[in-house]
FIKOLZA-81223 format. One line per 3 residues: number of its first residue (from 1); for each residue y negated, z, x negated of C-alpha. Coordinates in steps of 0.001 Angstrom, whole numbers, plus 500000, padded with zeros to 6 digits. Example, Ala and Ser with C-alpha at 12.3 -4.5 7.8 and 13.67 -1.06 7.14 Angstrom:
BEGIN
1) 504500 507800 487700 | 501060 507140 486330
! end
This chain:
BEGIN
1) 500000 500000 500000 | 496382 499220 498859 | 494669 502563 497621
4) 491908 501556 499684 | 493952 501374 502941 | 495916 504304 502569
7) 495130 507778 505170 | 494375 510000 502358 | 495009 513835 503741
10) 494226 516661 501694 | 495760 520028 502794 | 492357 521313 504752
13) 493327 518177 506253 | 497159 519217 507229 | 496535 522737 508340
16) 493480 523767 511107 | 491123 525857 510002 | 492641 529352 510892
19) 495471 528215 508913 | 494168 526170 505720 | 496072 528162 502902
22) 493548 528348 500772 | 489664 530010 500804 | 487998 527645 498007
25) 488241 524477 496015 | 487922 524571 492405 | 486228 521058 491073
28) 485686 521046 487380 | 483146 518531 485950 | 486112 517057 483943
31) 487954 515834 486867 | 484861 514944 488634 | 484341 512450 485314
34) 487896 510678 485757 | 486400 507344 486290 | 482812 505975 486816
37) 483562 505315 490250 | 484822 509171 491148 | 481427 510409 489445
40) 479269 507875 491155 | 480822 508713 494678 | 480653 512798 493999
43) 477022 512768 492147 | 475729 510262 495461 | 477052 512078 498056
46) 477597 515883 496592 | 481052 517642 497303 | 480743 517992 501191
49) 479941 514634 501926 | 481640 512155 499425 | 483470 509719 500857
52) 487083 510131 500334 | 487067 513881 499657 | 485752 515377 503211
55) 485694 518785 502621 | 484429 521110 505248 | 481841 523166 505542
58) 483420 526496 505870 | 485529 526040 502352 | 483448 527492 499280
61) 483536 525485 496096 | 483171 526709 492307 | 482401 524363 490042
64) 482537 525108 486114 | 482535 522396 483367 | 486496 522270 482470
67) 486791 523947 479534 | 490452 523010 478917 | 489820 519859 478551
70) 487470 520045 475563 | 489486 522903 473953 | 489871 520492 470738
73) 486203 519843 470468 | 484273 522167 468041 | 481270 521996 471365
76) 481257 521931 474719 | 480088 518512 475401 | 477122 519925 478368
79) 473886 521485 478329 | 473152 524543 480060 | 470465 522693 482098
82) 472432 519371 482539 | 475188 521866 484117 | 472591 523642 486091
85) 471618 520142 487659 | 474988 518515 488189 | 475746 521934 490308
88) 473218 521147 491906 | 473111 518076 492683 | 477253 518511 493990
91) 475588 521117 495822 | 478409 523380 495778 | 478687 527305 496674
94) 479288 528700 492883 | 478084 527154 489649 | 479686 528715 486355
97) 477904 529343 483029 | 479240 526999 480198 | 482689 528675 478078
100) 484582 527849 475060 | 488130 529019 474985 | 488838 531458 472778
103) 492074 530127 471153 | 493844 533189 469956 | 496873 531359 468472
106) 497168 530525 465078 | 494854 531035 462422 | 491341 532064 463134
109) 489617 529515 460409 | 489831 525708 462177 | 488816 522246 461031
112) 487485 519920 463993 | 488246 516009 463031 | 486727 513470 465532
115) 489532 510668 466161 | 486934 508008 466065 | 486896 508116 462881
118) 490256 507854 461862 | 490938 504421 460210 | 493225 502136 461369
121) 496697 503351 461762 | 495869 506751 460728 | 496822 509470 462904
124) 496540 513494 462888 | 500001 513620 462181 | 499075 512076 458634
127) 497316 515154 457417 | 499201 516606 455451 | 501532 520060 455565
130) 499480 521223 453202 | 495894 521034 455226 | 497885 522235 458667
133) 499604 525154 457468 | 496521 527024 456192 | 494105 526473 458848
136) 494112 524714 462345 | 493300 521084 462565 | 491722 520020 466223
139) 491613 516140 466694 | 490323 514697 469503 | 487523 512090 470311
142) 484080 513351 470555 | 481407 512430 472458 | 479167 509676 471503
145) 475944 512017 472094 | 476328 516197 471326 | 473553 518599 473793
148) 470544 518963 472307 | 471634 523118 470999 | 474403 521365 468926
151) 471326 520569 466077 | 471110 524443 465931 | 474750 524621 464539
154) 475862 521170 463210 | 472787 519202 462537 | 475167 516835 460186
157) 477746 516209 463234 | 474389 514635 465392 | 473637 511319 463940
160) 474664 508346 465888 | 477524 505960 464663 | 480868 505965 463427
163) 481481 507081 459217 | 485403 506874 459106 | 486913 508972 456645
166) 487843 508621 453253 | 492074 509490 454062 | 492775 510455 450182
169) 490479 513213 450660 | 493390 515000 452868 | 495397 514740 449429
172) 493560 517198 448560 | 493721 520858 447518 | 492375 522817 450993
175) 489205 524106 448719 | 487798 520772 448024 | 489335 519222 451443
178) 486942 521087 452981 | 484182 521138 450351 | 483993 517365 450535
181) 484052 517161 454445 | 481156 519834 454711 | 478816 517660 455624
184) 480908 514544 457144 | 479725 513441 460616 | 482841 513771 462264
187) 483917 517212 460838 | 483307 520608 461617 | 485152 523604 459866
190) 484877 527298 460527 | 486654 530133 459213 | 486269 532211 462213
193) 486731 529867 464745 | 487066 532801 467641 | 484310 534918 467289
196) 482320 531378 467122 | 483697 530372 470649 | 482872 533826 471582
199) 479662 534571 470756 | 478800 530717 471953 | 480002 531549 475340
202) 477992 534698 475345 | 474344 532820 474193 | 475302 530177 476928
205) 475829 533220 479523 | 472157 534186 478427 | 470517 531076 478008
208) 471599 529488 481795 | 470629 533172 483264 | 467203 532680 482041
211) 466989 528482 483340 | 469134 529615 486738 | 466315 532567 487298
214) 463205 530261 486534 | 464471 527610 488668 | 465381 527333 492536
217) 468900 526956 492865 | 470908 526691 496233 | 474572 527678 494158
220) 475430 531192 492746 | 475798 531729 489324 | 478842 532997 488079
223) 478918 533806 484244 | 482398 532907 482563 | 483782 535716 480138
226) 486126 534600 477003 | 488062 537019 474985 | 491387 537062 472719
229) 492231 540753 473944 | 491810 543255 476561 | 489016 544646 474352
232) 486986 541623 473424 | 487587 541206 477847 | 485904 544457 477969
235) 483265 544174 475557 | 482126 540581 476979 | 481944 542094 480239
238) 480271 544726 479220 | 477693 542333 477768 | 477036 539870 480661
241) 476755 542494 483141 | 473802 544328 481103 | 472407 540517 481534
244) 472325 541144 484893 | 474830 538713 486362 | 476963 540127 489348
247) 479361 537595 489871 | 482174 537098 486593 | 485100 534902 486130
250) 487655 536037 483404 | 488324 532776 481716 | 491095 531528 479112
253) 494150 533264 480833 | 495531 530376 481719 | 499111 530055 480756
256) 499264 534088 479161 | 502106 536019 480169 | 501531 538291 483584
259) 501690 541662 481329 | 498753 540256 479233 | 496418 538846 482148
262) 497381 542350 483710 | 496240 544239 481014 | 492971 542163 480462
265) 492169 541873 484405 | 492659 545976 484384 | 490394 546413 480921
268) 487665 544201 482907 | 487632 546067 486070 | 487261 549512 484526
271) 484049 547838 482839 | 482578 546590 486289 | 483614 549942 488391
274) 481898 551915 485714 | 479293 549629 486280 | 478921 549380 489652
277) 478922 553167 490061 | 475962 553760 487353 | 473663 550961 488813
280) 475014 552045 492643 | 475786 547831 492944 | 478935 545383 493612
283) 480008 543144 491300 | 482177 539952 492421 | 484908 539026 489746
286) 487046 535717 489488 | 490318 535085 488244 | 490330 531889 486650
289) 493639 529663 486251 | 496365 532328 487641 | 498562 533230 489888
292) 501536 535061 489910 | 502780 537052 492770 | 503906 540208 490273
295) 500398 540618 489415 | 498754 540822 493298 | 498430 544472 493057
298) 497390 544492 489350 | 494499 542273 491019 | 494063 543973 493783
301) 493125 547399 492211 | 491522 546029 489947 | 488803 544979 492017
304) 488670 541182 491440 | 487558 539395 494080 | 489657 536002 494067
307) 491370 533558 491753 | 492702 530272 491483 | 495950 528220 490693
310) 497186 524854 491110 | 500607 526289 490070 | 502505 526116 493565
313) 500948 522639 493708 | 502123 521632 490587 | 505541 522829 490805
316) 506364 520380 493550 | 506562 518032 490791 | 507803 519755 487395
319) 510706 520937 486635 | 513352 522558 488837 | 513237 525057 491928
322) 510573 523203 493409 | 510518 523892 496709 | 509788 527702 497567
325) 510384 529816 500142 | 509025 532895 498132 | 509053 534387 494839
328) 512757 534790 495098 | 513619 531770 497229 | 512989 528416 495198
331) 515529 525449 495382 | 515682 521960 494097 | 514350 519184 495802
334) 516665 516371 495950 | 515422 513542 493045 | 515801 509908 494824
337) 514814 508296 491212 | 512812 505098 491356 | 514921 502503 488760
340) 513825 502648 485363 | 511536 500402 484082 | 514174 499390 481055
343) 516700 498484 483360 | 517856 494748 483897 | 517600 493465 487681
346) 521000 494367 488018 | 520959 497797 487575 | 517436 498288 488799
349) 518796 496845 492192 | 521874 499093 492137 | 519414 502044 491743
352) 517056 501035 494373 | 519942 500370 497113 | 521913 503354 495832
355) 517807 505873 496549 | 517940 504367 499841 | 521135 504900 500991
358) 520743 508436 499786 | 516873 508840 501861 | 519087 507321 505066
361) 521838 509691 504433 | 519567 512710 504157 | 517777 512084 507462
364) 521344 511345 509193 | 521977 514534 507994 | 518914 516698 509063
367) 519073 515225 512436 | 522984 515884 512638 | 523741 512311 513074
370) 526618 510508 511752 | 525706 509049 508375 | 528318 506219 508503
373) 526344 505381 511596 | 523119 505752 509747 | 524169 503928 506409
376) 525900 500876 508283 | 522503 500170 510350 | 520380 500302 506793
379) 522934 497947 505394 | 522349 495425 508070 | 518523 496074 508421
382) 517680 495129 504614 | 519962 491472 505699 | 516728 489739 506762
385) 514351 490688 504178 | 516679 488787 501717 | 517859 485751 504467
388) 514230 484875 505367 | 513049 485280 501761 | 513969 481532 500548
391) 512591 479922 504140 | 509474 481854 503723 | 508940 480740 500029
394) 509560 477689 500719 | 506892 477249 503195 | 504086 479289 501815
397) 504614 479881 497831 | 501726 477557 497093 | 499717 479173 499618
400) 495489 480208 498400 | 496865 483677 498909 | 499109 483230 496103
403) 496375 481438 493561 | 495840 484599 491448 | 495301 485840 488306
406) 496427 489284 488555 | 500387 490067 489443 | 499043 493075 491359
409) 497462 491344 494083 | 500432 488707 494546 | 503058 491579 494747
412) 500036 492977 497801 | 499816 490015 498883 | 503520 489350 499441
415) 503864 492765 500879 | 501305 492383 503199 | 502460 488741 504470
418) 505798 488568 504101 | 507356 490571 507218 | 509784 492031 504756
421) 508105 492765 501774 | 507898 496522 502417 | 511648 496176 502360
424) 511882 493845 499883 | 510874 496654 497071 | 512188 499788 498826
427) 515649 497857 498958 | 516030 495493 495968 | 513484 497223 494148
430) 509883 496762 492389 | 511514 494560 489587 | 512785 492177 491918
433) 509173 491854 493386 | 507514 491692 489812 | 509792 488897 488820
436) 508448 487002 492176 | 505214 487366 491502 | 505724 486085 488048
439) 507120 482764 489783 | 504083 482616 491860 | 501442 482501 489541
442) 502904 480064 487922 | 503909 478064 490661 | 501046 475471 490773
445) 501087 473103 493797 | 499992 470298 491493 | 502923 471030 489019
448) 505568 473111 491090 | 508517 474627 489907 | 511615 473975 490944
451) 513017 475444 494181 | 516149 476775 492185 | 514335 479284 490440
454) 513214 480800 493360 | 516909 480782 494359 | 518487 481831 491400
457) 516816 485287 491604 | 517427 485556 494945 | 521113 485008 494523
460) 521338 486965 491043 | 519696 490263 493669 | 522103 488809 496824
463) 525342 489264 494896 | 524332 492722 493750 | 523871 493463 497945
466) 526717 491723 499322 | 529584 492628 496764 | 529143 495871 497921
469) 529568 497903 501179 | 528021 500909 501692 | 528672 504009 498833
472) 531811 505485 499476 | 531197 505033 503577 | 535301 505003 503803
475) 535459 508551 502442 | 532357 509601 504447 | 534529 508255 507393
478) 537446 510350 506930 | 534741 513429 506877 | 533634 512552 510176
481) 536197 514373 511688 | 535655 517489 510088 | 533577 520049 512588
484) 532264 523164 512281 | 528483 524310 510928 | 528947 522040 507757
487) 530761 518908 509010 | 527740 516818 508317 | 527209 518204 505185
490) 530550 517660 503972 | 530290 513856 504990 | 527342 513838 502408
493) 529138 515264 499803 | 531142 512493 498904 | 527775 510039 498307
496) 525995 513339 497029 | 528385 513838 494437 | 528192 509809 493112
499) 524608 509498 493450 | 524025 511976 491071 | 526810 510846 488856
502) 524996 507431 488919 | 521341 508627 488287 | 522833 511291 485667
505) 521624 514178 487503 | 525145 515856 487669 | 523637 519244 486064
508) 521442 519101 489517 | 524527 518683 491726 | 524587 522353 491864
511) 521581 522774 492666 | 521471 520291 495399 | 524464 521829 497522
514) 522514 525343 497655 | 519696 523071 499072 | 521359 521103 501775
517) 523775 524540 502692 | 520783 526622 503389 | 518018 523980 504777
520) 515439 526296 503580 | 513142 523800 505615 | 514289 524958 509043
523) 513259 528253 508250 | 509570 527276 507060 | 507612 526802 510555
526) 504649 525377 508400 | 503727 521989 509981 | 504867 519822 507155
529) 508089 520917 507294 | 508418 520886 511317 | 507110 517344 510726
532) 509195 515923 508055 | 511959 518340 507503 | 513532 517141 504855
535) 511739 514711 503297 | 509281 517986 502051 | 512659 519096 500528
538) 513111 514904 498792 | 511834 514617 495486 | 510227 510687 495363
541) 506459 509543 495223 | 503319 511114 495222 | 503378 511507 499221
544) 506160 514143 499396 | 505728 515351 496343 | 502304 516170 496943
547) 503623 517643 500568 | 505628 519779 498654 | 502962 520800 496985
550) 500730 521735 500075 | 503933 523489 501298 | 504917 525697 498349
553) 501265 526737 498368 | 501152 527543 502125 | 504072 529873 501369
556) 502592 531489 497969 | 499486 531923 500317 | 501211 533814 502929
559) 502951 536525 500167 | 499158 537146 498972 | 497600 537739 502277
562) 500575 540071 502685 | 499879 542118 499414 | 496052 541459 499192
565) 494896 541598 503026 | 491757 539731 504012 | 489826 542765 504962
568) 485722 542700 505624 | 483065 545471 506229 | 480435 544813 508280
571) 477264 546430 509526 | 474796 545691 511780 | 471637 544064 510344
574) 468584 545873 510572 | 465116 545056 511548 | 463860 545356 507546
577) 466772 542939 506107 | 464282 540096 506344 | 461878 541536 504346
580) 464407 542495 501799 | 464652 540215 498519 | 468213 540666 498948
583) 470567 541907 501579 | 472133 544278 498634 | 468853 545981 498700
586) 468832 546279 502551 | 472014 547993 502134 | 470855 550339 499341
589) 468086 551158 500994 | 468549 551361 505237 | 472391 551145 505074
592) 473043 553871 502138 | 475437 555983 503469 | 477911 553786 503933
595) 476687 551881 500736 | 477481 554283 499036 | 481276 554806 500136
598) 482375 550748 499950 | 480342 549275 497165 | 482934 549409 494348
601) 485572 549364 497066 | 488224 546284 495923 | 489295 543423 497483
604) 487030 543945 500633 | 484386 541793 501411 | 481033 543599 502366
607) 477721 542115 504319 | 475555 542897 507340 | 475758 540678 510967
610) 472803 539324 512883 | 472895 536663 515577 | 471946 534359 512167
613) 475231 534807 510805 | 477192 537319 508435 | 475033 537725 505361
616) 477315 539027 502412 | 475681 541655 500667 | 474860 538981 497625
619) 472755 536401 499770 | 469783 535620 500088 | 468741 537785 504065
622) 467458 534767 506494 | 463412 534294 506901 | 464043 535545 510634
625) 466637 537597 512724 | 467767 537746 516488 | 470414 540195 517528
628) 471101 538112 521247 | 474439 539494 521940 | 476498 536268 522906
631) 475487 534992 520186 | 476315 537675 517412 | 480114 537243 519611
634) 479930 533683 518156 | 478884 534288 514920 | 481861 537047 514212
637) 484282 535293 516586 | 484064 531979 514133 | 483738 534184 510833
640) 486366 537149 511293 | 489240 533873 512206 | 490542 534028 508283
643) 490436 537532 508520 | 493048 540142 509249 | 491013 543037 509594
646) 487345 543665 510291 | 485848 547410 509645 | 482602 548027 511684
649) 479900 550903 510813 | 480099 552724 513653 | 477156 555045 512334
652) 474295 551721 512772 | 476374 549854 515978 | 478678 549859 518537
655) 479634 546864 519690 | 480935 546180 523598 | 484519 545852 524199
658) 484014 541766 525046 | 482830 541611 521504 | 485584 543642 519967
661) 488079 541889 522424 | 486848 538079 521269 | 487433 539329 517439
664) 490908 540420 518125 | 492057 537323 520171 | 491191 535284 516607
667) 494111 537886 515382 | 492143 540050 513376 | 492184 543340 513917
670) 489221 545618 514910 | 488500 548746 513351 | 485249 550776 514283
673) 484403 553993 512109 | 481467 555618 512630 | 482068 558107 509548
676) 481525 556055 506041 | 483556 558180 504233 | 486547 557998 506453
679) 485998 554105 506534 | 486305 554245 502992 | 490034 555742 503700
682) 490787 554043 505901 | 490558 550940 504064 | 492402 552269 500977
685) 494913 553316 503295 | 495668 549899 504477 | 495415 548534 500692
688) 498177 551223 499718 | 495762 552403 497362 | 494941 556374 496840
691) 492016 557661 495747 | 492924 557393 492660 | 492844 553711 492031
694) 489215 554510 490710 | 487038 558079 490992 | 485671 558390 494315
697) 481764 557534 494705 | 479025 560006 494212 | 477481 560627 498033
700) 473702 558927 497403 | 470844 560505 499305 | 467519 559073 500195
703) 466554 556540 503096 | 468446 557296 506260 | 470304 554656 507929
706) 469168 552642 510802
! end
């Protein structure tokens, strides 16, 4: 299909909004820079209205500058006003301050070579042992223009050009390898490469407070935090918050072990808890690049405030186990494998019809239908697309359609036009198509080929087809009979078991029964599996794969909402939180008793409700306030649906029972507390926290509340 015709569906697409398993996108200026057209159509239109991408309204984005994928460069490649603008102008929720990973592994002195300017046929690999083992060499190809702040560090690596290198100076002794490259264009070398990437991140973290605060931005800033232990986590933290940010995403965990995120997560939240208790504030805090269900409650008490993955996603489509249930309950998709590209037509047509009896076969099997029955009807629906192959060629291969340069758009044209060319690769497979439209680009009406080698293919691919009946559809016949709970499954067995033996998956096979004995799929109720059953649980193309994907995070979504409830605290806004600068300082000052009790209180989110909206204690309070009753319903009836449970101050409002009814029929539960200190409990309580998780508050005195 033509990527421009195809229904693309991203999972806010597949689930409604009460249900979208997720509560943010993460889009990193990397992948918005894929191609020239991906940047155009993002940079035009910003993140909520680019074509192709549709995101809603409701979903927050973060946006940060992708610092994974410049790990190898001795910069990051952006300014810290260039990244303040391109936030901007994506106009997303959360902007994030510039990092540079701290790479911990290996030595701590590293020598940055840009590939450019590599001669000819030279590669890093060609640097010898003797340069690698002392110090770490980082290739990669560096951008043709460094910020302007790079001249601070490395005014030699600014000029414009390409100097390649002299290679025999790598034959070197490491003293005079890097003497002589000291002041090369294309080569940086430090000999404490961490605390460089640290301290960098940290002057960044300064420098885009001081641009963000002098201009008007519609994002939040969120600083990023690097560190190589839970101590340099700490003492970053320590740092940025004293710079008065309130919103922090641990970076650079990416990949660690669960016990060392754990332990860096837990040395970061005892910084901001001592912090937030001094300065009687909240502090946000982000989890960048993680998820693992072991850690929820490490999280949780910790006091971040969310994270992000693309690990259930990803495991859709590597390795084994890829389709979850849970943590515990992970089983292997069934791998349908696409013929290799090294195979002759032969074989890639024996791999092709042997995937699609397999896809029938499975189907036939989830619907409990005979799979001889289902097997015999493919056989004698791919007939035609070979039969009325030569007739149609015959009349239309010198067609204008067919006048092109480009294979690609023959093989789309032929799918399109010919009423079997969906079937004609799915069947015979995408070889046999690529050797067609070879023979049509070629095939000039002024000097045609002949007929017959139109014909020989077809009959080379139509002997493969009709020397064969079927995969083993006599033994599946004699299973037919069987009956009980697995009859159907043991008629698959028999083409199971030589499918794999064919592909060379047999170390799968095992894998595969569990599968197809449990039908984990039944047991899902998400609506990608009650829609496609088993095809979620087939491993073949980028559509189910990527439905796998959205699946196995659904699930991981529903484990975290069970150990890390979606819990708010509301109060009712006052007549002064429009004249507040912030509606933190509202609730400091008219809201401060029960301030006081929830402000370091984790996972919760905290803000005050007006007919305007619900205004988390971080924004910006609106220029004007109504508090019409019908519509404040609205307002919490729409914002408590991807909640589980709401905690009202009883002490400033008491809602009526419609409103409290209208918030519970969303399913979130209703909680109203009219003592601060008890709502404080109450919410631990429901955590599984005790007191303990962090010292209780200090009581504050001053305005009272109104």
């Amino acid at each position: 299909m033509d990527p421009r015709e195809r229904d693309i569906a991203y999972i806010w697409d597949i689930f409604d909004h009460e249900s979208t398993p997720i509560d943010g996108v993460l889009i990193s200026r990397e992948q918005v820079e894929d191609t020239p057209a991906k940047f155009n159509r993002i940079t035009e239109n910003g993140v909520y209205d680019a074509p192709m991408l549709d995101l809603p309204e409701w979903l927050p984005t973060i946006s940060d500058c992708g610092a994974w994928g410049y790990k190898a460069l001795p910069f990051p490649p952006y300014g810290n006003k260039g990244m303040l603008e391109f936030y901007e102008t994506l106009n997303v929720s959360v902007g994030v301050t510039i990092d540079h990973l701290v790479l911990g592994s290996g030595h701590t002195a590293r020598l940055y070579l840009d590939e450019r300017a590599f001669p000819d046929g030279f590669t890093a690999s060609d640097i010898p042992d003797a340069v690698t083992d002392e110090i770490d060499v980082m290739t990669d190809e560096w951008p043709t223009e460094w910020p302007a702040y790079v001249q601070e560090y490395e005014p030699s690596i600014c000029s414009t050009g390409v100097t390649e290198f002299d290679t025999t100076v790598f034959d070197q002794p490491l003293p005079a390898v890097l003497t002589d490259l000291e002041d090369h264009p294309h080569a940086v070398y430090r000999e404490d490469d961490m605390s460089f990437r640290y301290d960098l991140t940290l002057a960044n973290a300064e420098e885009m407070k001081e641009l963000y605060e002098a201009g008007k931005y519609s994002f939040r800033l969120m600083v990023a935090v690097q560190g190589w232990d839970p101590q340099s986590y700490e003492q970053a933290t320590e740092e940025v918050l004293d710079m008065g940010y309130q919103y922090l995403g641990i970076g650079g965990v990416a990949g660690s072990s669960e016990e060392a995120v754990k332990d860096c997560v837990e040395s970061v939240g005892q910084a901001v808890k001592a912090y937030e208790r001094e300065h009687n504030t909240r502090v946000d805090t982000h989890v960048f690049g993680f998820a693992k269900t072991g850690a929820f409650d490490a999280i949780g008490q910790a006091g971040m405030s969310s994270f992000d993955s693309a690990s259930m996603l990803r495991a859709a489509w590597t390795g084994g186990e890829n389709y979850h249930l849970d943590d515990t309950q992970r089983y292997d998709a069934i791998r349908i494998r696409y013929p290799s590209s090294g195979d002759d037509l032969g074989d890639a047509v024996e791999t092709a019809l042997r995937g699609q009896e397999m896809l029938y076969a499975l189907r036939a099997f989830d619907n409990n239908k005979s799979i001889v029955d289902a097997l015999t009807e493919w056989h004698e629906a791919a007939i035609p697309a070979l039969d009325q192959l030569e007739p149609y060629l015959k009349e239309h291969r010198h067609d204008d359609r067919y006048d092109q340069s480009l294979l690609r758009e023959i093989k789309e044209e032929l799918r399109t036009d010919y009423a079997y060319g969906r079937k004609l690769r799915s069947n015979f497979s995408g070889k046999f198509r690529g050797r067609l439209a070879k023979l049509l680009r070629k095939d000039d009406p002024d000097s045609p080929l002949p007929f017959s080698q139109y014909q020989e293919l077809i009959d080379q691919v139509r002997t493969v087809f009709t020397d064969r009946t079927p995969t083993k559809i006599e033994k599946i016949k004699d299973k037919e009979t069987t009956s009980g709970e697995y009859g159907t499954y043991k008629q698959l067995v028999p083409l199971l078991e030589d499918y794999v033996e064919h592909v060379k998956d047999e170390d799968l096979l095992d894998g595969y029964r569990d599968l197809l004995r449990r039908q984990p799929w039944r047991e899902c109720g998400c609506p990608i599996c009650e829609e496609h059953g088993i095809e979620v649980a087939t491993f073949r193309g980028n559509n189910r794969n990527r439905r796998r994907g959205f699946h196995n995070t659904h699930r991981f979504y529903e484990q975290f909402e069970r150990a890390l409830p979606k819990i708010a605290v509301l109060t009712r806004g006052g007549v002064r939180l429009s004249r507040k600068d912030s509606v933190e300082t509202f609730l400091q000052d008219d809201r401060n008793r029960l301030w006081s009790q929830v402000h370091d209180l984790p996972v919760v989110e905290i803000g005050a409700v007006t007919a305007n909206g619900v205004h988390e204690w971080w924004e910006t309070p609106p220029a004007s306030i109504s508090f019409a009753p019908h519509a404040m319903q609205a307002v919490l009836t729409d914002y408590c649906t991807r909640y589980q449970t709401v905690y009202i101050d009883g002490s400033n409002w008491t809602p009526d029972q419609e409103l409290i009814d209208a918030v519970e029929a969303t399913g979130c539960a209703v909680h109203l507390l009219t003592d601060p200190t008890e709502l404080r409990t109450a919410v631990l309580d429901q955590l599984g926290y005790d007191t303990e998780f962090a010292s209780e508050p200090m009581t504050q005195s001053g305005i009272t509340d109104y």
